[in-house]
Residue, then its C-alpha position, 0 to 999 in steps of 0.5 A: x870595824x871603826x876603833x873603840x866601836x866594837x860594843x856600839x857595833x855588836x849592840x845594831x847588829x844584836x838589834x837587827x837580829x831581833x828584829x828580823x824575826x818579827x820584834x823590831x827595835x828603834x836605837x838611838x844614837x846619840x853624841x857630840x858633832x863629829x862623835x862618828x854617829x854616822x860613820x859608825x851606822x854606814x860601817x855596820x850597814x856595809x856589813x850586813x847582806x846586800x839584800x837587807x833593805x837600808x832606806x837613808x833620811x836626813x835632817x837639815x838645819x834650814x831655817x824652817x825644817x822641811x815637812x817629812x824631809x828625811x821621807x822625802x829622801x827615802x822615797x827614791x828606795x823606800x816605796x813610790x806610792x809615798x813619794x806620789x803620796x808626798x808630791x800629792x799633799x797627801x794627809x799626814x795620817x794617810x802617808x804614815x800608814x801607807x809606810x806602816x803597810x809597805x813596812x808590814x808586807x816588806x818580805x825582807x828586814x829593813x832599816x830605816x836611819x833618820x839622821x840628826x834628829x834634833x833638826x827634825x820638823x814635827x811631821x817627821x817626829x809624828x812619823x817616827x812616835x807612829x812608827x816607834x809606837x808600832x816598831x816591835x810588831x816589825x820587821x824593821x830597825x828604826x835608827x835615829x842619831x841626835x846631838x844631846x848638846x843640840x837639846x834641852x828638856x823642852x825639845x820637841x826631840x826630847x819629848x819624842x823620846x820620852x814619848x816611846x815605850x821604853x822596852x822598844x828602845x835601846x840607846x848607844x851614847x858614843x864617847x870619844x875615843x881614848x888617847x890609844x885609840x888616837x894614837x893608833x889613828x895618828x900612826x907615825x905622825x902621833x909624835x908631831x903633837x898631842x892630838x888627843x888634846x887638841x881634838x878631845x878624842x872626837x874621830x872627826x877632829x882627828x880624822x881633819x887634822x890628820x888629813x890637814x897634812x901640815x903636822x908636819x909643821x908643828x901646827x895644830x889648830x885649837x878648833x875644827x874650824x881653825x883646822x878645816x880654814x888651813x887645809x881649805x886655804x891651801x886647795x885651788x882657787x877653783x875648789x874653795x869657790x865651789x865648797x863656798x858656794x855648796x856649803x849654804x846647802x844643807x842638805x847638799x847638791x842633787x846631781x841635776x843642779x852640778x851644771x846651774x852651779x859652776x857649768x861645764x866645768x863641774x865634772x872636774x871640780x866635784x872628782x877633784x873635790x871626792x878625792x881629796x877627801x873633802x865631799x863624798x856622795x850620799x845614798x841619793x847621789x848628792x854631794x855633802x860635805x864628808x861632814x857636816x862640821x866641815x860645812x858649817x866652818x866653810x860657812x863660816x869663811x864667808x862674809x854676811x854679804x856675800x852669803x846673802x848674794x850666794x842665797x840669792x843666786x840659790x833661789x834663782x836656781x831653784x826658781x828656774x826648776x819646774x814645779x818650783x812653787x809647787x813641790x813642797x820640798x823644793x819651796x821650803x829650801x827656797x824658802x830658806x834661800x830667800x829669807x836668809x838673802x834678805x830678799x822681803x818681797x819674795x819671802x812675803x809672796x812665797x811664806x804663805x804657799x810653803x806653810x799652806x802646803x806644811x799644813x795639808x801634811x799636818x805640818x802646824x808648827x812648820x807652818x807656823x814657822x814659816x809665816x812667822x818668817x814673813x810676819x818679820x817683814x809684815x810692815x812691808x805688806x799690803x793690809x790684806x796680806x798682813x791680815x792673811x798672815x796673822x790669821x793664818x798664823x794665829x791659826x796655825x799656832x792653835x792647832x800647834x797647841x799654843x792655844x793660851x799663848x797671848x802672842x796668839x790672841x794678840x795676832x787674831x786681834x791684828x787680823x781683825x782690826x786689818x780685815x776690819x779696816x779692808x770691810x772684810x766682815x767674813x773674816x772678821x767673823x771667822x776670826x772671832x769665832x777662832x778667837x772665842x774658840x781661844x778663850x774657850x780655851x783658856x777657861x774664858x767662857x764669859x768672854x768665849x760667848x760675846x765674841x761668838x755673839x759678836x761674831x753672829x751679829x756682824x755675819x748676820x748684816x751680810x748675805x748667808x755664808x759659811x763663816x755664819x755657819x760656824x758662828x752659829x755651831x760655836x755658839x751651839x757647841x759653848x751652849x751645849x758644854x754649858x748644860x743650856x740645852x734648849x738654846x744649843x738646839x736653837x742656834x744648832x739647827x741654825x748652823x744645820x740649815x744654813x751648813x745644807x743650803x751653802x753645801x758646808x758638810x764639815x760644818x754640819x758634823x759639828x753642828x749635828x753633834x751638838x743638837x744631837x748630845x743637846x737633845x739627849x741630855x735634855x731628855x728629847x727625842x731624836x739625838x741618837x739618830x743626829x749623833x749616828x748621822x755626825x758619826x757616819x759623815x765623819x767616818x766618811x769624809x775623814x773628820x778624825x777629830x769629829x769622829x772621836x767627838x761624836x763616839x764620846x758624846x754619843x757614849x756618854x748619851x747612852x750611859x745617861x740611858x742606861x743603855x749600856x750594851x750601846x755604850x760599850x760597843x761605841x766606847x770599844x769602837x770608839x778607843x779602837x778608831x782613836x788608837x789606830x789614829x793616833x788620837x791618844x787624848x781622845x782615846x783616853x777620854x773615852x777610857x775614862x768613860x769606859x771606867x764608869x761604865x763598869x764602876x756602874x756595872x759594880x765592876x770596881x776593879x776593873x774600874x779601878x784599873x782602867x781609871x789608874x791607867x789612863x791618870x797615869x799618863x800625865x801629859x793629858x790636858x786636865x779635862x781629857x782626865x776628869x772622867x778617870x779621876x772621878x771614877x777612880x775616887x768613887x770607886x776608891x771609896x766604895x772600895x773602902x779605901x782611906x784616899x777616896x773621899x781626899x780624891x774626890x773634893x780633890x776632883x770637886x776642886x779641878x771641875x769647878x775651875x771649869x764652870x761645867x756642870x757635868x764636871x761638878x754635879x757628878x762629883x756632889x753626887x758622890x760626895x753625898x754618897x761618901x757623907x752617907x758612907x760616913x753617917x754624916x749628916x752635915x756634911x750631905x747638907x753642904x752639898x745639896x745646898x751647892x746643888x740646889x745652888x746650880x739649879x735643880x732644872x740643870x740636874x737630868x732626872x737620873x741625877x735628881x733622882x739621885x739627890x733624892x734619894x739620897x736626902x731619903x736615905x740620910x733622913x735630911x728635910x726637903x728645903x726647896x720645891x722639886x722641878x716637875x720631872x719624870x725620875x727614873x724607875x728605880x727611883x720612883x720606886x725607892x721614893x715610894x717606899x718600895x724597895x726590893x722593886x727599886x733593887x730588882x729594877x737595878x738588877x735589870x739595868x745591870x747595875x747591883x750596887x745600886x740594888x744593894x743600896x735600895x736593899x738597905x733601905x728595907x725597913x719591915x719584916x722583910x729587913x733581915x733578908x733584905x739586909x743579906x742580901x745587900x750585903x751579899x752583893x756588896x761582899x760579891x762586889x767587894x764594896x766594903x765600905x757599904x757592906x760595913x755600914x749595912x753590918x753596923x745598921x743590922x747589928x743596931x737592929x739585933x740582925x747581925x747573926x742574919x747576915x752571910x759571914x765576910x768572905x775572904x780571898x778573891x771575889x767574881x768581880x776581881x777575876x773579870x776582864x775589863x773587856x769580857x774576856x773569859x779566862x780561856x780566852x784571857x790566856x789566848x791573849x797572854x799568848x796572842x801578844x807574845x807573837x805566838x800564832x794559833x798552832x803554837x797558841x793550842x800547842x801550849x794550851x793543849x788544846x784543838x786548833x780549831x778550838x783556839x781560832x774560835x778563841x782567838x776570833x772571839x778575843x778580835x771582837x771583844x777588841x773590835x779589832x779586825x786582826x791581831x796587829x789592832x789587838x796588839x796597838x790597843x794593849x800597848x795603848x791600854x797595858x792594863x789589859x794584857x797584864x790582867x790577861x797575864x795574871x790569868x795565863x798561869x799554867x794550865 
C-alpha cells in the first residue's frame, strides 16, 4: 500500500464493496499534478481479484480534446460493440446506452477510470452525467481523477460535478505527504538535503529527484522541470532524442507506430527507456511517460521550431496509416499535429472533416473548436470554404448553447455576405433561417420574423429546395408561438408540401407540429391527428428533440380540450421518454405542465409539489420554467398563502419579456381570480384592461370565458364588444345565470374547484345549500382562501350556522399521489427503490407474492415504465415522488 494513502485506500475499497452488490458509486479523485491520483488507482486496483473487470480511459491535453476518447481507450476491454459503435459515428445517445447495457448485464463488478477529467471534451463529461446519473442502480465504480488547479467555477468538469446527485458521489482530496513520509522515501540519502522543501511533499517530486541520482552532489532543483532536464542530460543521446520525439504525443505511442518513429532500432531503445524508469506501458500497451509532468518538461527542452518539424513529421506518420481521414480518433490527433506544425493549408482541408465527425457523436463544442482552429487561418480560404466554415461554426456553436453570443450572429453574417457574393442563395437562406432562429432566441422576434421573411423571399426566386422548406416552417413555428394561428396553418401546410415533394421527412415533423398545435389552439378541427403523425415520425426516425415538442404541444392541446385522461397519458409518456434520454429541460417542461393538470384537478398539493420541484432546478432556461412558476403561484394563493399574489405579478413580469400571449394571458387570468379572492374591484379592472388591450380574438374561448365570468363575478361593466365566440359549457351556463348546472358541468370534467366557484355564485333560495357545498369542496381541497371568502359572504348573508364546521388535520386531496398511486402501492414504491425485489417487498408487507407482482405491476404502468430501472431514473428525475411514497410507507 503507498505511504500516507491508507484512509484514501480503504475509502475505493469500501466503495467498491458497495458497489458489487448492486449500489455503484462514482469517486472523485482529485489533487495537484503529481499528487499520486493515478498511482494510488493502479495499487488499489492491483489489490483486488483478477476477474473484477477494470476498463482504463484517459484525457489528453490535445489542442481539441478527442470526441469519447477515454471510451475509445476502453473499448479494447470493455465491449466491441461500442468500438464498432465508435468507428461507425454512431449517435451519442445510442453508444451511451449500449455501455449503460453492457454495464447492466455485466455478471461481475467493474470499474471504469477515466483519468484527468479537466481535459475531458464534452462527449466524455455527457457519458460519464449519463453513467453517474445511473451508477447507483450498477454494479460499477466510476473513477475520475482531476486537477482542481486546472479549474474555475465555470469548468464545463466543474459543472459536471455539480450536476451529479450527491449521495452517488464520494470525493478523496489527496494531500501531499508529510516530512515523515518523505523521509521514510528518501532512506539513507534523506540527509543529502531537504527534499520535503524542495518538493512540497508531492510523491512525484520526490519520486524524480530521488531517481535524479545526483543527491549525492548536493544539488537539489528548485522545480520537477530543473530536476526531469538534469537527469534527462546525462541519458544516451539516443535515448534523449526518442523521449523528445514522443513526448509531443499526449496520449503516448501505440506499439504499431515504435517502427515509423525510430525504425529497427526501437526495440532497444524503448527496453532501455522501461528500465530506467523513464516510460512504462499502459493497460492498452502503449508507451507514456512514467508521468505525464515529466512529458511536459521534456516538452519544454525543445525549441518552437523544432516542436513544429517534430508535429509535422507526427502527422506525416499519421497520415500514412489506413482510414487516416476516416477514424475519428486517428483525424482529431492529426488534427492536433497540423495545427501546432503550423502547416494552414492541411489544417484548412482536414478541420472541417474532424468537427463533421465530432458533431455525428454529439461533439458540438468539440466541433466547434476544431473549426475555430481553422477559422485562425480563414484569410488563406478560398471564399466557399470561408463561408462553409463560419456557418458550420456559427451552427456548431448554437447547439453548443452560445445562442446570444454575438461572435455567433457576427459569423452567420460572414456567411452570408461570403455564400452571397459566390450567388449561393440557398445557403443564404439556410443561414437566415439560422440566424432568425438566433434572434428568436435572444427575445428578438421583430427581427426573428424579417429575416425568415427575407429568407422565404430569395428562396422563393430559385427552383423548390429544402432550405424553402425550412424557411416556410420557421416562419410557421414564430407565427404559431406568437398566437397568430391562421397564418402559422398557411405557410405550415407550405412547408408540409414542399417537405413531401423533395422527400424532407425532418422538416415535415416540424412543420406538422405547427399546424397541428395552430389548428388546436384556434379552435379547428384536425391537429390531434397532425400531432399524432409528428409524434409517431419522430418517434421513428430518432428525432429526439422533435418528439419532446410534440409530446408537449400535443399535451397541452389536450388541457385546453379538457381532456385530461389524454393529457396525463402523453405527459407520462412524454417526461418518460425525455428522462430516459437525457432530455432534462424538456422533461421539466412538461413537469411544469403536469402540475397544471392536477392544479386543474383541484390537487393543490400535488401541484404544489411538483411545481417546487421542478423551480428548484435553477440551471433551466426561463421558459423551460414558466409553466411551474405560474402553477406554483396560483396554487399558493388558493392555498391561502401570503407569497401567492407576489409570485404571481412576479410571474406576470417574466412572461411579458416574452411577448407571448400564452405566457401572459394565463397569468391576468389569475390575477383576476386573486383580485376576487381579495374583494378588489379595482385591481380586476386593471387586468382586463391589459386583456382587452391584447385583443380579445387572441383569448380561446375557455380563457374568455374566463374573462367573463369573472367580470360576473366582481360585478365589474362590460366596456367593450365580446368576439362571436362558442364559450365553453360550464361558462355559458354561469353567464346565464345558471349555476348549480355550471357546477355540475365542472364535476364532470374533473375540475371541483372550479364547481365550487360556480357554487358561490347561487343567489336565491337554494344560497344556504349551495354555499355548503362550496365550501364543502373547498375544505376537501384545502382551498382556503375561496373557502374564506365563501364563509364571509354567508355570514353577510345571516347563513354562517348553514355551513359544514372547518375541518382540521389532513384532507383527501393531501394524501393523493401525484401519480395515482394508491397507498398500498405508494408503500410498494418506497420499498421498490430501495432495491428490494418482490419477495423481500411482500416479506415486509405481509403480504402474497402474487398480491404484491400485481402491485408492482401497476406501479410500472402508472410510471409508464417497462421495468424497475425506468422507475428508478424517473424518481431520481422527480425525488418528489418517492418521498411522498416514503411519507406513506410507515409501518404496516
Amino acid at each position: 500500500m503507498l505511504l500516507e494513502r491508507e484512509a484514501a485506500t480503504e475509502t475505493l475499497v469500501a466503495t467498491l464493496r458497495e458497489a458489487s452488490t448492486g449500489r455503484g458509486r462514482m469517486v472523485v479523485i482529485e489533487g495537484e499534478p503529481g499528487i499520486g491520483k493515478t498511482a494510488l488507482l493502479q495499487s488499489f486496483c492491483d489489490m483486488m481479484d483478477a476477474k473484477l473487470r477494470v476498463h482504463w480511459g484517459w484525457n489528453d491535453p490535445f489542442t481539441t480534446p478527442r470526441p469519447l476518447g477515454a471510451l475509445h481507450d476502453m473499448v479494447a476491454t470493455f465491449n466491441s460493440e461500442v468500438g464498432d459503435m465508435l468507428r461507425n459515428g454512431a449517435s451519442p445517445d445510442l453508444i451511451f446506452s449500449t455501455v449503460l447495457n453492457a454495464l447492466a448485464r455485466a455478471a461481475e463488478p467493474s470499474i471504469l477510470i477515466f483519468e484527468d477529467l479537466h481535459w475531458a471534451d464534452h462527449a466524455t463529461l455527457d457519458l460519464i452525467r449519463f453513467l453517474g446519473r445511473r451508477v447507483s442502480l450498477l454494479k460499477v465504480m466510476i473513477a475520475v481523477t482531476i486537477r482542481p488547479t486546472e479549474l474555475d467555477r465555470d469548468h464545463p468538469a466543474t459543472i459536471l460535478l455539480g450536476d451529479l446527485p450527491t449521495a452517488a458521489v464520494t470525493r478523496i482530496a489527496l494531500m501531499p505527504l508529510s516530512r515523515e513520509a518523505v523521509d521514510m522515501l528518501a532512506g539513507d540519502r534523506k540527509e543529502e538535503g531537504d527534499l520535503y522543501r524542495a518538493t512540497g511533499g508531492n510523491p512525484f517530486f520526490v519520486t524524480e529527484l530521488l531517481a535524479d541520482g545526483n543527491g549525492g552532489e548536493g544539488h537539489l532543483p528548485v522545480s520537477i522541470r530543473d530536476a526531469v532536464w538534469a537527469r534527462w542530460s546525462r541519458l544516451p543521446a539516443a535515448i534523449r532524442s526518442f523521449l523528445e520525439m514522443i513526448s509531443i504525443l499526449p496520449s503516448g505511442v501505440p506499439a504499431f507506430m515504435l517502427p515509423h518513429l525510430i525504425g529497427e532500432d526501437a526495440d532497444r531503445v524503448v527496453d532501455q527507456s522501461i528500465e530506467r524508469g523513464l516510460l512504462r506501458r499502459d493497460e492498452k500497451g502503449a508507451l507514456i511517460f512514467r508521468h505525464e509532468l515529466a512529458r511536459q518538461a521534456t516538452l519544454e527542452r525543445i525549441s518552437p521550431a523544432n516542436q513544429r518539424v517534430l508535429h509535422a513529421h507526427m502527422d506525416d506518420i499519421f497520415a500514412a496509416l489506413p482510414n487516416a481521414e476516416s477514424n475519428t480518433n486517428l483525424l482529431a490527433q492529426r488534427l492536433h499535429h497540423i495545427a501546432l506544425s503550423g502547416n494552414a493549408e492541411r489544417l484548412l482541408q482536414l478541420a472541417p472533416k474532424a468537427a463533421a465527425q465530432a458533431a455525428l457523436l454529439g461533439a458540438h463544442q468539440q466541433a466547434a473548436n476544431h473549426l475555430a482552429t481553422a477559422l485562425d487561418h480563414v484569410a488563406l480560404a478560398p471564399p466557399p470554404l470561408a463561408a462553409q466554415l463560419y456557418e458550420d461554426w456559427a451552427h456548431e456553436t448554437f447547439l453548443a448553447g452560445s445562442v446570444s453570443s454575438d461572435e455567433t450572429m457576427r459569423a452567420y453574417n460572414f456567411a452570408i455576405s461570403l455564400w452571397r457574393s459566390q450567388t449561393q442563395i440557398e445557403r443564404v437562406g439556410l443561414n437566415l433561417c439560422r440566424l432568425a432562429r438566433l434572434h428568436w432566441r435572444r427575445g428578438e422576434t421583430d427581427r426573428a420574423i424579417a429575416y425568415t421573411e427575407d429568407a422565404v423571399r430569395e428562396l422563393e426566386s430559385l427552383p423548390a429546395c429544402r432550405e424553402l422548406a425550412l424557411a416556410y416552417s420557421t416562419r410557421s413555428q414564430f407565427l404559431m408561438l406568437q398566437d397568430q394561428f391562421e397564418e402559422a396553418i398557411v405557410w405550415g401546410e407550405r412547408a408540409i408540401e414542399l417537405s413531401d415533394r423533395l422527400g424532407e421527412v425532418e422538416t415535415r415533423i416540424h412543420a406538422l407540429n405547427n399546424v397541428g398545435t395552430s389548428l388546436i389552439f384556434s379552435g379547428q378541427s384536425g391537429g390531434s391527428g397532425l400531432l399524432e403523425e409528428s409524434l409517431a415520425l419522430s418517434l421513428q426516425h430518432g428525432f429526439h428533440d422533435h418528439a419532446s415538442r410534440a409530446y408537449t404541444n400535443f399535451a397541452e392541446g389536450c388541457m385546453l380540450a379538457r381532456e385530461f385522461e389524454m393529457a396525463e397519458r402523453l405527459m407520462t409518456e412524454g417526461i418518460s421518454y425525455c428522462v430516459q434520454y437525457d432530455l432534462d429541460a424538456a422533461a421539466h417542461y412538461l413537469l411544469g405542465r403536469h402540475a397544471q393538470l392536477r392544479m386543474e384537478q383541484g390537487r393543490l398539493h400535488e401541484a404544489q409539489m411538483i411545481s417546487e420541484g421542478v423551480m428548484s432546478k435553477t440551471s433551466f432556461p426561463r421558459v423551460m420554467r414558466l409553466p411551474a412558476f405560474l402553477v406554483l403561484a396560483r396554487v399558493k394563493m388558493r392555498l391561502g398563502q401570503a407569497e401567492g399574489v407576489d409570485l404571481l405579478n412576479e410571474a406576470l413580469g417574466q412572461g411579458v419579456t416574452t411577448s407571448e400571449p400564452q405566457r401572459i394571458i394565463p397569468v391576468r387570468l389569475a390575477l383576476l381570480e386573486a383580485a376576487w379572492l381579495r374583494e378588489s374591484r379595482d385591481e380586476a379592472r386593471e387586468h382586463v384592461d391589459a386583456l382587452v388591450a391584447i385583443g380579445l380574438k387572441q383569448l380561446s374561448s375557455w380563457d374568455l370565458g374566463e374573462m367573463l365570468v369573472w367580470l360576473r363575478r366582481l360585478s365589474l361593466p362590460m366596456s367593450f364588444e365580446t368576439p362571436d365566440a362558442d364559450l365553453p359549457a360550464p361558462r355559458t351556463a354561469e353567464l346565464e345565470g345558471k349555476f348549480e348546472q355550471a357546477a355540475n358541468l365542472w364535476l364532470t370534467l374533473d375540475q371541483p374547484y372550479e364547481a365550487a366557484l360556480s357554487l358561490m355564485q347561487v343567489d336565491d333560495e337554494s344560497t344556504g345549500e349551495a354555499l355548503s357545498r362550496a365550501v364543502t369542496l373547498f375544505d376537501e381541497l384545502e382551498a382556503k382562501a375561496a373557502a374564506a371568502l365563501a364563509r364571509r359572504r354567508a355570514t353577510r348573508l345571516g347563513l354562517a350556522d348553514a355551513l359544514p364546521k372547518r375541518r382540521r388535520g389532513p384532507y383527501r386531496s393531501a394524501r393523493q399521489h401525484p401519480l395515482g398511486l394508491t397507498l398500498s402501492e405508494e408503500k410498494v414504491l418506497s420499498l421498490l427503490v430501495q432495491g428490494l425485489g418482490n419477495k423481500e417487498i411482500a416479506r415486509t408487507l405481509s403480504r402474497s407474492l402474487r398480491t404484491i407482482e400485481h402491485q408492482v405491476s401497476s406501479v410500472l404502468g402508472k410510471f409508464n415504465a417497462s421495468n424497475r430501472l425506468e422507475v428508478l431514473l424517473r424518481v431520481r428525475s422527480e425525488p418528489w415522488l418517492v418521498q411522498k411514497a416514503r411519507e406513506s410507507a410507515g409501518p404496516s
